[in-house]
DSSP file (Angstrom, degrees, kcal/mol; ACC not computed):
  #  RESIDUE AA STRUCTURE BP1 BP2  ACC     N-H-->O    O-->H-N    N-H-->O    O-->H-N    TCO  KAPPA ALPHA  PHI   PSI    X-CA   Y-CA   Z-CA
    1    1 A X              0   0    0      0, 0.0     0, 0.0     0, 0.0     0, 0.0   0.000 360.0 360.0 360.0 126.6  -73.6  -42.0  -39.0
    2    2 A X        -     0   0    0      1,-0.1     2,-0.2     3,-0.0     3,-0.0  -0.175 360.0-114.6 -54.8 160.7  -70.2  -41.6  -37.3
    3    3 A X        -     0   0    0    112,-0.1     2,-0.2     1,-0.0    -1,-0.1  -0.632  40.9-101.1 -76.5 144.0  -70.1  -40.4  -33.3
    4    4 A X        -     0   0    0     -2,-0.2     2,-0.2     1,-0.1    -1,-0.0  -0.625  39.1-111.1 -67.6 137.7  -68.6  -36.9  -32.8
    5    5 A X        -     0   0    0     -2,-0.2     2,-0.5   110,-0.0   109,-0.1  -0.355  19.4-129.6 -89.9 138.3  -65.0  -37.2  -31.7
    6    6 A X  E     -A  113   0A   0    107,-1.1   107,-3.4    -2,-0.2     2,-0.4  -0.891  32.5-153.3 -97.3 101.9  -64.4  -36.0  -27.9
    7    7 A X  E     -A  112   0A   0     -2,-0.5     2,-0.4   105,-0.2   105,-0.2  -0.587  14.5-175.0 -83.7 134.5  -61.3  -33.4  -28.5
    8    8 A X  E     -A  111   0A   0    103,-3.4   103,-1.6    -2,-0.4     2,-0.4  -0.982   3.1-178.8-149.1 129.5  -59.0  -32.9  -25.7
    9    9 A X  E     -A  110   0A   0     -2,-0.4     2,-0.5   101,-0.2   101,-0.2  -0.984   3.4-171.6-136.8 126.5  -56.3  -30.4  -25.9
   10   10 A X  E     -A  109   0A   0     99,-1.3    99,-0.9    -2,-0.4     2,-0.5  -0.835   2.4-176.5-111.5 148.6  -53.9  -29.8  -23.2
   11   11 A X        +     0   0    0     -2,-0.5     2,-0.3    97,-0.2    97,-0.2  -0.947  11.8 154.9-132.7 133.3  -51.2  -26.9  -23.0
   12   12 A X        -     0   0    0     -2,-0.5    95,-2.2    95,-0.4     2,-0.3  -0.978  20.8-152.7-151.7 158.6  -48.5  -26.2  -20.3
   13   13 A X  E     -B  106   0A   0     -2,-0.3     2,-0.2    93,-0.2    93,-0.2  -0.760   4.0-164.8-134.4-172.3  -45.3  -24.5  -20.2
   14   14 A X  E     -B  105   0A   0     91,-0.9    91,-0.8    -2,-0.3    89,-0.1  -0.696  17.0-131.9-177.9  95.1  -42.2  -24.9  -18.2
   15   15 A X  E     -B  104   0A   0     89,-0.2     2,-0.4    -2,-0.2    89,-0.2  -0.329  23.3-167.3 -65.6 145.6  -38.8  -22.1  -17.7
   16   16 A X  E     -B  103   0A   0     87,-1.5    87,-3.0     2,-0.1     4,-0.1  -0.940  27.8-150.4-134.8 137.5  -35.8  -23.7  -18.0
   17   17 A X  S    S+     0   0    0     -2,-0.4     2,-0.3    85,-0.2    87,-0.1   0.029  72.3 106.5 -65.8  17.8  -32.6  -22.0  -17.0
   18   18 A X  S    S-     0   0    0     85,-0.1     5,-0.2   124,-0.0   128,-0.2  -0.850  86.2 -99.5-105.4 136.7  -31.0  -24.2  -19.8
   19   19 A X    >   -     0   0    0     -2,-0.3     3,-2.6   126,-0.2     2,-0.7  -0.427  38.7-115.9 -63.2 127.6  -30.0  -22.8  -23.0
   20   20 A X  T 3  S+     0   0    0      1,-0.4    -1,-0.2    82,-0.3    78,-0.1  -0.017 115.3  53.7 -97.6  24.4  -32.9  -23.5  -25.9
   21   21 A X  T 3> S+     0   0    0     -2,-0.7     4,-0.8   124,-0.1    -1,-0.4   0.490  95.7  66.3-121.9 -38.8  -30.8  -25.4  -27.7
   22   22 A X  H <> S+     0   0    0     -3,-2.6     4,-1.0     1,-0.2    -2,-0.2   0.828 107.6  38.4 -42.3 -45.1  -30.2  -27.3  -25.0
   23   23 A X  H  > S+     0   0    0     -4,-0.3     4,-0.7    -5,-0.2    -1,-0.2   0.268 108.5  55.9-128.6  50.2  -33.6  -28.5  -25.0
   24   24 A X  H  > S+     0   0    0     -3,-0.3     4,-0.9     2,-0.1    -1,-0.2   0.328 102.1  60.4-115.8  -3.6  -34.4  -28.9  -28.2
   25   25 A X  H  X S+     0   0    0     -4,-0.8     4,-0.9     2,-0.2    -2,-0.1   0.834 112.1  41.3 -70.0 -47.2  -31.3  -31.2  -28.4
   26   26 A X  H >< S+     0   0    0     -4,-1.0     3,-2.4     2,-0.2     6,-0.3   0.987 112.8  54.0 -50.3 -71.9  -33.2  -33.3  -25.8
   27   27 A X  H 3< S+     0   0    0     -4,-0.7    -1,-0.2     1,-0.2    -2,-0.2   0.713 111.0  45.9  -0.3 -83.1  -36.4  -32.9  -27.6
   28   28 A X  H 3< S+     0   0    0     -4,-0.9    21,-2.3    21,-0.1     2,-1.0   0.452  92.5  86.3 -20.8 -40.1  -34.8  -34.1  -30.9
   29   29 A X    <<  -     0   0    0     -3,-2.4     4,-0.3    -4,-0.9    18,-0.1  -0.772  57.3-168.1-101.0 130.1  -33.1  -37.1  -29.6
   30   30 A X  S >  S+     0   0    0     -2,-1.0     3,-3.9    16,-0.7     4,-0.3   1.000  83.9  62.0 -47.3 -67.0  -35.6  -40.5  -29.4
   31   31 A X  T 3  S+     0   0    0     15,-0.6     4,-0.2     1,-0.3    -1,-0.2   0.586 106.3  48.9 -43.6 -28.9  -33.0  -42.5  -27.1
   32   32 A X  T >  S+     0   0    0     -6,-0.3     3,-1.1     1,-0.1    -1,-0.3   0.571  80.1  83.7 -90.1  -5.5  -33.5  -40.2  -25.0
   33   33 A X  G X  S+     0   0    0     -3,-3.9     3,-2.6    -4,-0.3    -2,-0.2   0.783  81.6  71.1 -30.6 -73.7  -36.9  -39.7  -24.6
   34   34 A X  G >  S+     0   0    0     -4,-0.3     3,-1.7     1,-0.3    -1,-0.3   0.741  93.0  64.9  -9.9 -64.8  -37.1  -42.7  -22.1
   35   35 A X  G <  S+     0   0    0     -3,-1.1    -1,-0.3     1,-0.3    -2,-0.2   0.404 122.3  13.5 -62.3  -7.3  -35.2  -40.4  -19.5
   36   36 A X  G <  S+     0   0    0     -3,-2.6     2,-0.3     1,-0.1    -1,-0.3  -0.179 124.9  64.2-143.2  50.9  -37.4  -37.9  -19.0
   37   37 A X    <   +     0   0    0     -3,-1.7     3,-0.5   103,-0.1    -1,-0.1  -0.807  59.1 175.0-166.9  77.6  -40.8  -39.9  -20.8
   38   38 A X        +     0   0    0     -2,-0.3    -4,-0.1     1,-0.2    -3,-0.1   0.724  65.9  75.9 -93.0  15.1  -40.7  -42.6  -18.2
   39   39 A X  S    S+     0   0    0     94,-0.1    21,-1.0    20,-0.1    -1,-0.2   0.838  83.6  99.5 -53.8 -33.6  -44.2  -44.1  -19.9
   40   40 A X  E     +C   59   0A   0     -3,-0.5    19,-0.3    -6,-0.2     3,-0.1  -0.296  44.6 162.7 -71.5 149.2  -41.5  -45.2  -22.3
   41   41 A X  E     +     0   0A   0     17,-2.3     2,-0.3     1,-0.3    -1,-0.2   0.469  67.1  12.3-119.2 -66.1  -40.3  -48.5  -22.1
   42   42 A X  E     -C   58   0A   0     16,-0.7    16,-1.4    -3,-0.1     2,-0.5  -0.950  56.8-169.0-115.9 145.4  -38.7  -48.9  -25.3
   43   43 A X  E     -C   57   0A   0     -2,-0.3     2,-0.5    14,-0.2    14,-0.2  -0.976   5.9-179.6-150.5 127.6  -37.5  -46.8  -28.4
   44   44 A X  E     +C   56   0A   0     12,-1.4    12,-3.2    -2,-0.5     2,-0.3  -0.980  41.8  98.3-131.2 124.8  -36.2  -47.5  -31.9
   45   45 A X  S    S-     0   0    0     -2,-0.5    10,-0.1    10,-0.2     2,-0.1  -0.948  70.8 -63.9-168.7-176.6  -35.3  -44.9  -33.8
   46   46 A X        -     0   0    0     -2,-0.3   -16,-0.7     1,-0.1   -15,-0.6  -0.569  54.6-110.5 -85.3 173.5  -32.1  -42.4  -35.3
   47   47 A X  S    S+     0   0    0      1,-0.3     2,-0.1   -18,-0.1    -1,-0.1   0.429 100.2  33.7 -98.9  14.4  -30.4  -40.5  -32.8
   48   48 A X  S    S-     0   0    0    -19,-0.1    -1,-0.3   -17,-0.0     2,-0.2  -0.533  83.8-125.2-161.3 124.5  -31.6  -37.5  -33.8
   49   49 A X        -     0   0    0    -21,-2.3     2,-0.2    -3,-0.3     3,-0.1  -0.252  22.7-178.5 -48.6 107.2  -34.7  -36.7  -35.2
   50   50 A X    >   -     0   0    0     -2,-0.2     3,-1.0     1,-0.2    -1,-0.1  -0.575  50.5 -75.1-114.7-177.8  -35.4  -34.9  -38.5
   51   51 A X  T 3  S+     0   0    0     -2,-0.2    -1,-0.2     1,-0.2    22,-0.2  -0.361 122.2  24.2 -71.7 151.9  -38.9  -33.8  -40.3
   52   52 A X  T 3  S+     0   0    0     20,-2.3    -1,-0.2     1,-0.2    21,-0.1  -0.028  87.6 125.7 121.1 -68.1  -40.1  -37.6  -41.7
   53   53 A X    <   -     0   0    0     -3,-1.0    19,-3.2    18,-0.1     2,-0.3   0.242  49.2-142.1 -67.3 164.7  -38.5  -39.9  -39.5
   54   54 A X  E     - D   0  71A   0     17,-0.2     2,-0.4     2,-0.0    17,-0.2  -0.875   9.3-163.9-146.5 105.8  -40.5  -42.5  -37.6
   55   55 A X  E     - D   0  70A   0     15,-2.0    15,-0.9    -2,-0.3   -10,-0.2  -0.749   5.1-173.7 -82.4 143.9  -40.0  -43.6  -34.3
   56   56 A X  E     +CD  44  69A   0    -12,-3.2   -12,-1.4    -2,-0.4     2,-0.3  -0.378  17.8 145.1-127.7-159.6  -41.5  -46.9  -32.8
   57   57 A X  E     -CD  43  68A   0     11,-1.0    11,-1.6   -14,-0.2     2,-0.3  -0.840  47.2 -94.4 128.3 167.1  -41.3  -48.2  -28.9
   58   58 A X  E     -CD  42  67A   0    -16,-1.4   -17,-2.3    -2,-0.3   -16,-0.7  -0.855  45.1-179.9-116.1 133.1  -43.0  -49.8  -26.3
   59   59 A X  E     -C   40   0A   0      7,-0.7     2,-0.3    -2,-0.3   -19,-0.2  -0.822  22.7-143.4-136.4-170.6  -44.9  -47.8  -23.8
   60   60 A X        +     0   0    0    -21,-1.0     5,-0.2     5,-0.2     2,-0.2  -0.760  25.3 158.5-173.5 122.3  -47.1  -48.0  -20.6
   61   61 A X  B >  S+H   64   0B   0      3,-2.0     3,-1.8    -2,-0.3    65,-0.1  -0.912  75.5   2.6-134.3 140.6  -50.0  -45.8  -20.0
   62   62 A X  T 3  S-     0   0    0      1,-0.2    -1,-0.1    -2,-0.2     3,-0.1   0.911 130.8 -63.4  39.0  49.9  -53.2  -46.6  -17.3
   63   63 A X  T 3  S+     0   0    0      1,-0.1     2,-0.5    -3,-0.1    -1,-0.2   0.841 112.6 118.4  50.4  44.3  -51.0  -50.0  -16.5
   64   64 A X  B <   -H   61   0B   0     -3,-1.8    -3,-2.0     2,-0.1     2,-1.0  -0.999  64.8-137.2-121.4 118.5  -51.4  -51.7  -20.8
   65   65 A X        -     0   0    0     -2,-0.5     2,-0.4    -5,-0.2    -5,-0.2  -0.628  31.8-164.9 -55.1  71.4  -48.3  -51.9  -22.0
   66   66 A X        -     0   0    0     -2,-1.0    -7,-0.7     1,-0.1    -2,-0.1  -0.707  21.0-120.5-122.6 141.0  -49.0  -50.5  -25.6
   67   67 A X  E     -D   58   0A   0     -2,-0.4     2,-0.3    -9,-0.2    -9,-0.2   0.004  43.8-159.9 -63.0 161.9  -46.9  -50.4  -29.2
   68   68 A X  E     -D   57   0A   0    -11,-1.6   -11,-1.0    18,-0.1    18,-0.1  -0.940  25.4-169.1-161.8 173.9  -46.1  -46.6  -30.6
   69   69 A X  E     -D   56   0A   0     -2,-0.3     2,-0.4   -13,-0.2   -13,-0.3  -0.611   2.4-175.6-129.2  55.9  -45.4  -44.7  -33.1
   70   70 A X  E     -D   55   0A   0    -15,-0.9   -15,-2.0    14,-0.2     2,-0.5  -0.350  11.5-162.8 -81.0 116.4  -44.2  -40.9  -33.6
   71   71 A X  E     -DE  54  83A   0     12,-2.5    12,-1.0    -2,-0.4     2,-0.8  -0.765  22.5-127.4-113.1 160.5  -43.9  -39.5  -37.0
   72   72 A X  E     + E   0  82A   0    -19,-3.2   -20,-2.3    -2,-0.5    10,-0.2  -0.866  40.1 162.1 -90.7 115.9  -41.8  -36.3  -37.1
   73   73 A X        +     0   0    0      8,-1.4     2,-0.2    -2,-0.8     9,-0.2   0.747  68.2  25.9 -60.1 -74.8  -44.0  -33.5  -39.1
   74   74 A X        +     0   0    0      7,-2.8    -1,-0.2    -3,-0.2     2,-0.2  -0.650  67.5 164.7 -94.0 156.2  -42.7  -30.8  -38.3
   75   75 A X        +     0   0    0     -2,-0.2     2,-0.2     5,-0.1     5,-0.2  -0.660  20.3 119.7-157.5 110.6  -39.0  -30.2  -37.2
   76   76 A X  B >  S-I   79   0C   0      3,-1.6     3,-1.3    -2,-0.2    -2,-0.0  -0.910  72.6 -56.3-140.6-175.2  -36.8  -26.7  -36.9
   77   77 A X  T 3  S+     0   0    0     -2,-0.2     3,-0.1     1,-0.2    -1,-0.1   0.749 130.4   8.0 -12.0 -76.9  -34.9  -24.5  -34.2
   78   78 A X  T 3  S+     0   0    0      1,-0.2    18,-3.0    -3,-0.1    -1,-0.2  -0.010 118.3  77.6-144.2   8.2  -37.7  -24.0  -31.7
   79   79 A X  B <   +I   76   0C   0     -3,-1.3    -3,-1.6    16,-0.2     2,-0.4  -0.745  41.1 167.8-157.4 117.6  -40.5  -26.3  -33.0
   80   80 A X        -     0   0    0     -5,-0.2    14,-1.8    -2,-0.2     2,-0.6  -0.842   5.9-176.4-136.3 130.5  -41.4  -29.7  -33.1
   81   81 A X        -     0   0    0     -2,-0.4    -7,-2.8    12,-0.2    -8,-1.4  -0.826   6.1-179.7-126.3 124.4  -44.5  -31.8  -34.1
   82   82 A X  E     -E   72   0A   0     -2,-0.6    10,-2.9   -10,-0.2     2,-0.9  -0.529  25.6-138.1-106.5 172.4  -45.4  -35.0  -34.0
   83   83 A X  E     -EF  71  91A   0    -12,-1.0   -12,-2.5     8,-0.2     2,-0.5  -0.842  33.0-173.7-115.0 126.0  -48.0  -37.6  -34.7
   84   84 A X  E     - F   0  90A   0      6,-3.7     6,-1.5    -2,-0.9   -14,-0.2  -0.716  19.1-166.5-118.3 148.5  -48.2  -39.9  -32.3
   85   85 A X  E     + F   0  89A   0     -2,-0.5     2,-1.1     4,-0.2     4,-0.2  -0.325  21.5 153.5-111.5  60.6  -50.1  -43.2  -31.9
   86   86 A X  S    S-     0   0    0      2,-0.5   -18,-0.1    -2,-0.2   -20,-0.1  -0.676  92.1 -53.7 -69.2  90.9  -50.2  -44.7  -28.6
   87   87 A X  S    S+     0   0    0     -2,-1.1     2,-0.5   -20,-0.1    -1,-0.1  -0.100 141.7  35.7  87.4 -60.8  -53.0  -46.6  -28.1
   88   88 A X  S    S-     0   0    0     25,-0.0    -2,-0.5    26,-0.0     2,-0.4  -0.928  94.0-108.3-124.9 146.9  -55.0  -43.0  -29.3
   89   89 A X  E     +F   85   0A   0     -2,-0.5    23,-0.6    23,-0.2     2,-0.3  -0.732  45.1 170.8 -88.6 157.5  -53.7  -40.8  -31.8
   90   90 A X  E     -FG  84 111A   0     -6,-1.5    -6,-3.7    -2,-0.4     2,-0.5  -0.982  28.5-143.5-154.7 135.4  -52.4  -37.6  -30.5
   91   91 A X  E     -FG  83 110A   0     19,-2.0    19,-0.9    -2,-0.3    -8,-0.2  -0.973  21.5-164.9-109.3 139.9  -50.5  -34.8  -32.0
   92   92 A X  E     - G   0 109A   0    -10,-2.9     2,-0.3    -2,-0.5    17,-0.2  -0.768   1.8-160.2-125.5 159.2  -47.9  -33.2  -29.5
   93   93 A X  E     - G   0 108A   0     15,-4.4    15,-1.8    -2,-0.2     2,-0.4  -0.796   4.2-167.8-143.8  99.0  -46.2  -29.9  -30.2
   94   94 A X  E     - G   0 107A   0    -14,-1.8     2,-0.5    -2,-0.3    13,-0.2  -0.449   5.8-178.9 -72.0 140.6  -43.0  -28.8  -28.4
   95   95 A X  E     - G   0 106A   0     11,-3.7    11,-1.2    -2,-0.4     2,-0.4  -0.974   2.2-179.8-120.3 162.5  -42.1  -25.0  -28.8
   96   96 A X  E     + G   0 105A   0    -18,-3.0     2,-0.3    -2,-0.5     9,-0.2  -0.932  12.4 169.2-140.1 154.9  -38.6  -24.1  -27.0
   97   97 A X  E     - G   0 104A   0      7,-1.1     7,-1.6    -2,-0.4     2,-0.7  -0.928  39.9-107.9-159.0 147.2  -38.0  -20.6  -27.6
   98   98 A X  E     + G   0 103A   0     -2,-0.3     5,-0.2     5,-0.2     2,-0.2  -0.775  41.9 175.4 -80.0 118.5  -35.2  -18.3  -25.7
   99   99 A X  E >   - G   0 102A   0     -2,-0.7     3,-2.6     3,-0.6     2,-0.1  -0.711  47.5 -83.7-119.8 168.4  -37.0  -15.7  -23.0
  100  100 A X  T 3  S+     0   0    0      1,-0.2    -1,-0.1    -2,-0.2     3,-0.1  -0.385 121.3  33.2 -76.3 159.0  -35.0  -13.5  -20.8
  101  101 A X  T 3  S-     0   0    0      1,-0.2    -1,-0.2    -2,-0.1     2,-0.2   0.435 133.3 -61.1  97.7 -22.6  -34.0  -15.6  -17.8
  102  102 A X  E <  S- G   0  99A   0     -3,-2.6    -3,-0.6   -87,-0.0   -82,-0.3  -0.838  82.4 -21.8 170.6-163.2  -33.8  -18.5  -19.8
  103  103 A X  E     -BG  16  98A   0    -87,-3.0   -87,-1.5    -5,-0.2     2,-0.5  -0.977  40.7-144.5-137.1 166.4  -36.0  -20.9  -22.2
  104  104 A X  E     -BG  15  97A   0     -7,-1.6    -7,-1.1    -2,-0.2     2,-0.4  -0.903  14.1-163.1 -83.7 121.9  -39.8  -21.4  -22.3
  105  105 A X  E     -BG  14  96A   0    -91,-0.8   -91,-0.9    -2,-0.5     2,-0.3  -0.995   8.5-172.7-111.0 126.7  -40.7  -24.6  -23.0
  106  106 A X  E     -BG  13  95A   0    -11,-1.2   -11,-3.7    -2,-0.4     2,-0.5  -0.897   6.4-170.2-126.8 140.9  -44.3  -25.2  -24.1
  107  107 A X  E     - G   0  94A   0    -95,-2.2   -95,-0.4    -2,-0.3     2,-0.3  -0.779   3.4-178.4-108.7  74.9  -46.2  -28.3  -24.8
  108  108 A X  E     - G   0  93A   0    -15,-1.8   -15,-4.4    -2,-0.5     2,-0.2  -0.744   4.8-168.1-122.0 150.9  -49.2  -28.5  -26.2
  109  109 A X  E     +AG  10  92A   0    -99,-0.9   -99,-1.3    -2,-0.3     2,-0.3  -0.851   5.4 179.2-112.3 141.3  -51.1  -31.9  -26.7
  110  110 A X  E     +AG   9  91A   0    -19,-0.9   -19,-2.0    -2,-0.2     2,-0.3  -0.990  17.9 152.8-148.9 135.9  -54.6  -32.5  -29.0
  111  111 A X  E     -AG   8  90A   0   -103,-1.6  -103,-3.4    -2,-0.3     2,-0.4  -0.953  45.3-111.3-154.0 175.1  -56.2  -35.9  -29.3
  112  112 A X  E     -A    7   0A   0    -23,-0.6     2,-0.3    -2,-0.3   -23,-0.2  -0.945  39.0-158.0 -75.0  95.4  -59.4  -37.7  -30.0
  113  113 A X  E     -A    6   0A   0   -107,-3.4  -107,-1.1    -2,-0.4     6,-0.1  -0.675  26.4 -81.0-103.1 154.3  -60.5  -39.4  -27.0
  114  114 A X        -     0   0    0     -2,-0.3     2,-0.2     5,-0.1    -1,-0.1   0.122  44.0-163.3 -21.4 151.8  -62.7  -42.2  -26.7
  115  115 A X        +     0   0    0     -3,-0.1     2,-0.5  -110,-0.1     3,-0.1  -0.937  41.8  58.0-144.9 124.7  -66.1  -41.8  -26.8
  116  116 A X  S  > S-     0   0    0     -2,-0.2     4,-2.0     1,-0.2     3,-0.3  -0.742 101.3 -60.0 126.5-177.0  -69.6  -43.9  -25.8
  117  117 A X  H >> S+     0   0    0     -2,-0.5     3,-0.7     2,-0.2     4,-0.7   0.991 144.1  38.8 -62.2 -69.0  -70.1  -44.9  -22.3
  118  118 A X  H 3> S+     0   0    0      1,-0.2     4,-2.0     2,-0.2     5,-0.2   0.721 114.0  63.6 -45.4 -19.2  -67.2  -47.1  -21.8
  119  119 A X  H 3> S+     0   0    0     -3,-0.3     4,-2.2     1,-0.3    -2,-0.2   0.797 104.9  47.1 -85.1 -34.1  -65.3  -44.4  -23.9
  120  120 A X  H << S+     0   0    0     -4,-2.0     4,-0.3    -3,-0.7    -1,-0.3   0.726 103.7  49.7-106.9  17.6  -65.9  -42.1  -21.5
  121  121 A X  H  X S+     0   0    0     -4,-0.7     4,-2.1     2,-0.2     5,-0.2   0.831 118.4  50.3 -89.6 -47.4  -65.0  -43.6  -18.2
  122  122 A X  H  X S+     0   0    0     -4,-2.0     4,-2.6     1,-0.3     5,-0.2   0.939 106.6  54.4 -57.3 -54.8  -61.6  -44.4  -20.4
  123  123 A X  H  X S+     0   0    0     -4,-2.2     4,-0.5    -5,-0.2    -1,-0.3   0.800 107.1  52.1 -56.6 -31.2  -61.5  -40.9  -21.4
  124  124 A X  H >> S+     0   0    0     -4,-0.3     3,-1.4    -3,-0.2     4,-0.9   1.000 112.0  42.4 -35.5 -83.6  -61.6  -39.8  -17.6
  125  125 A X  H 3X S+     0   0    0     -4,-2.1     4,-2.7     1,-0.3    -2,-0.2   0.691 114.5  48.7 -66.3 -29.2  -59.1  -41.6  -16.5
  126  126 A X  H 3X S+     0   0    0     -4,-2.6     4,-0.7     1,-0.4    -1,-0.3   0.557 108.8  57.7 -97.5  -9.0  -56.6  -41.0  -19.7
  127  127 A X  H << S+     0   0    0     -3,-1.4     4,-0.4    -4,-0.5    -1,-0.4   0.447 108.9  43.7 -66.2 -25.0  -57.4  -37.2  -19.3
  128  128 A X  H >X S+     0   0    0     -4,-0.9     3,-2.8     2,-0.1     4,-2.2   0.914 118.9  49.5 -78.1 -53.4  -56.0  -37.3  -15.6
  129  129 A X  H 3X S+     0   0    0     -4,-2.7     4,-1.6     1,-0.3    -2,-0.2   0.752 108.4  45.0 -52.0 -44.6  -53.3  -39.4  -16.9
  130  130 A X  H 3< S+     0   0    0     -4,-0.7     4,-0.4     2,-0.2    -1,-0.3   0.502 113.4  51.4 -79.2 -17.9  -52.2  -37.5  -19.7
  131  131 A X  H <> S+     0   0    0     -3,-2.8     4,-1.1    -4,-0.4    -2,-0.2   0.840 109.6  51.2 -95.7 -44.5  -52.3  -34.0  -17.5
  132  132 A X  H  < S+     0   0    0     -4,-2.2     4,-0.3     1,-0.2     5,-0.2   0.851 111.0  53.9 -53.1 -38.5  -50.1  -35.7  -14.6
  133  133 A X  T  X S+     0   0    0     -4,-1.6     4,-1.9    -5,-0.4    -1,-0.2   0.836 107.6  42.0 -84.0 -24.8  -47.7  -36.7  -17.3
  134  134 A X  H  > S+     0   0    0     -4,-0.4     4,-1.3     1,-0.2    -1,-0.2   0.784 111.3  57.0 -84.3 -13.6  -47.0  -33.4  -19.1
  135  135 A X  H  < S+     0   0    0     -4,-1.1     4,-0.3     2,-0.2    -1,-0.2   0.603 119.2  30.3 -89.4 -16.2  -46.8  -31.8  -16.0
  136  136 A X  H  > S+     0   0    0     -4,-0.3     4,-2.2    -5,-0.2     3,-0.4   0.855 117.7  55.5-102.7 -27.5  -43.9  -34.4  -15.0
  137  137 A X  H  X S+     0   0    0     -4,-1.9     4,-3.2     1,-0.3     5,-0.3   0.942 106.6  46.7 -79.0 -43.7  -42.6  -34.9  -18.1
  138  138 A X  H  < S+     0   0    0     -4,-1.3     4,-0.4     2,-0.2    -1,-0.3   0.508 114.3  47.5 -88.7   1.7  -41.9  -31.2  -18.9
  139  139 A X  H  > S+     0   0    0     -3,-0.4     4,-0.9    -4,-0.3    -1,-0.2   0.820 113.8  57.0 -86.3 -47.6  -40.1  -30.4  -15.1
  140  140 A X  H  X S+     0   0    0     -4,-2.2     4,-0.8     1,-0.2    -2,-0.2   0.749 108.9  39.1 -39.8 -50.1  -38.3  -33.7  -16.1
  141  141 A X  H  < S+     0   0    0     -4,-3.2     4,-0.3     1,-0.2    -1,-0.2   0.830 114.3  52.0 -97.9 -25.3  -36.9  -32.5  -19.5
  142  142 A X  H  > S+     0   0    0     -4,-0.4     4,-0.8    -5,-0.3    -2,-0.2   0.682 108.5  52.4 -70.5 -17.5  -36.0  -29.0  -18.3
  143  143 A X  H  < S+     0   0    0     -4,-0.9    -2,-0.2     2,-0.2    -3,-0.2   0.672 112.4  45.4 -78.5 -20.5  -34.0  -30.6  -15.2
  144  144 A X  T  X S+     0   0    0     -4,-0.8     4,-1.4     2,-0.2    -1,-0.2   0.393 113.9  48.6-107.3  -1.5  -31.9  -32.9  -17.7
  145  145 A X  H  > S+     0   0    0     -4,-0.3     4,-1.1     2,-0.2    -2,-0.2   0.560 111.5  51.6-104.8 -20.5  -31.4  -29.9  -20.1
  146  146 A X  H  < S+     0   0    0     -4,-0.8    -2,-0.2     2,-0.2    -3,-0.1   0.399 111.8  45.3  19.4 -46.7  -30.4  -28.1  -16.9
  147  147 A X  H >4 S+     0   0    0      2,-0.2     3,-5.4     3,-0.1     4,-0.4   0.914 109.2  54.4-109.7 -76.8  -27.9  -30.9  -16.1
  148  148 A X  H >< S+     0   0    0     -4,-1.4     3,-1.2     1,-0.3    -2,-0.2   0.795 111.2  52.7 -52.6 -41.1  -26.4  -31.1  -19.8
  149  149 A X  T 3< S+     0   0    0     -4,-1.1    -1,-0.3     1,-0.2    -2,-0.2   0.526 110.1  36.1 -44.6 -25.7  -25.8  -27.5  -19.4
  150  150 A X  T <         0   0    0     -3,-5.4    -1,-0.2     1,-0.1    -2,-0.2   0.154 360.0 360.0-123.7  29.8  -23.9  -27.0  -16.3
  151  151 A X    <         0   0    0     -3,-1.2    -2,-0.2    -4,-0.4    -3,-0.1   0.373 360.0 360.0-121.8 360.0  -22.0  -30.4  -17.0
């Protein structure tokens, strides 16, 4: 009989004074990922991202260097989600939307974590990890959409 899957879903959002196209351009582009993704090591992919497309890379999460994957499901204006494999599968979901002031950029993360004893000491740590990182990641990508904007 299979174990029940430990679901862990995070959500955060993040104002940008940068125009919502602005960071859905960011969003969109792999190559660029790196710059505000610094888990990233490497990325091969198009230089912009459409519904389909498959990016692959080198990352490093809880100090393992580990292969990925991101396939584009969804891709328009103000929403995109992918499924991504590093190490765990995860599906991540940008929204960018234009608010007064600004844009909203929201993030929401869902995985499968580990599970079983070892599975959940692993699952600890890669739940801290994974909350530190959207939180950095998503200041990160409104500050370089920020940048492209008043440059």
């Amino acid at each position: 009989m299979a174990r029940p899957k430990k679901r862990y879903t995070i959500r955060d959002s993040q104002l940008s004074a940068a125009p919502a196209e602005m960071v859905m351009r960011r969003v969109l582009s792999p190559r660029e990922w790196s710059q505000w993704q610094s888990e990233i090591l490497r990325i091969d992919g198009p230089e912009v991202i459409r519904e389909g497309d498959q990016v692959t890379g080198d990352a490093k999460l809880l100090g393992f260097e580990v292969q990925g994957r991101s396939d584009a499901k969804q891709v328009t204006d103000e929403v995109f989600v992918e499924d991504v494999i590093v190490g765990v599968r995860m599906v991540v979901t940008y929204e960018v939307r234009a608010v007064s002031g600004g844009t909203m950029i929201t993030r929401t993360l869902e995985a499968n974590l580990p599970t079983g004893v070892a599975g959940r000491l692993l699952s600890s740590l890669l739940g801290m990890r994974l909350r530190r990182m959207q939180t950095r990641l998503l200041r990160d990508l409104s500050a370089q959409a920020e940048a492209d904007a008043s440059g």
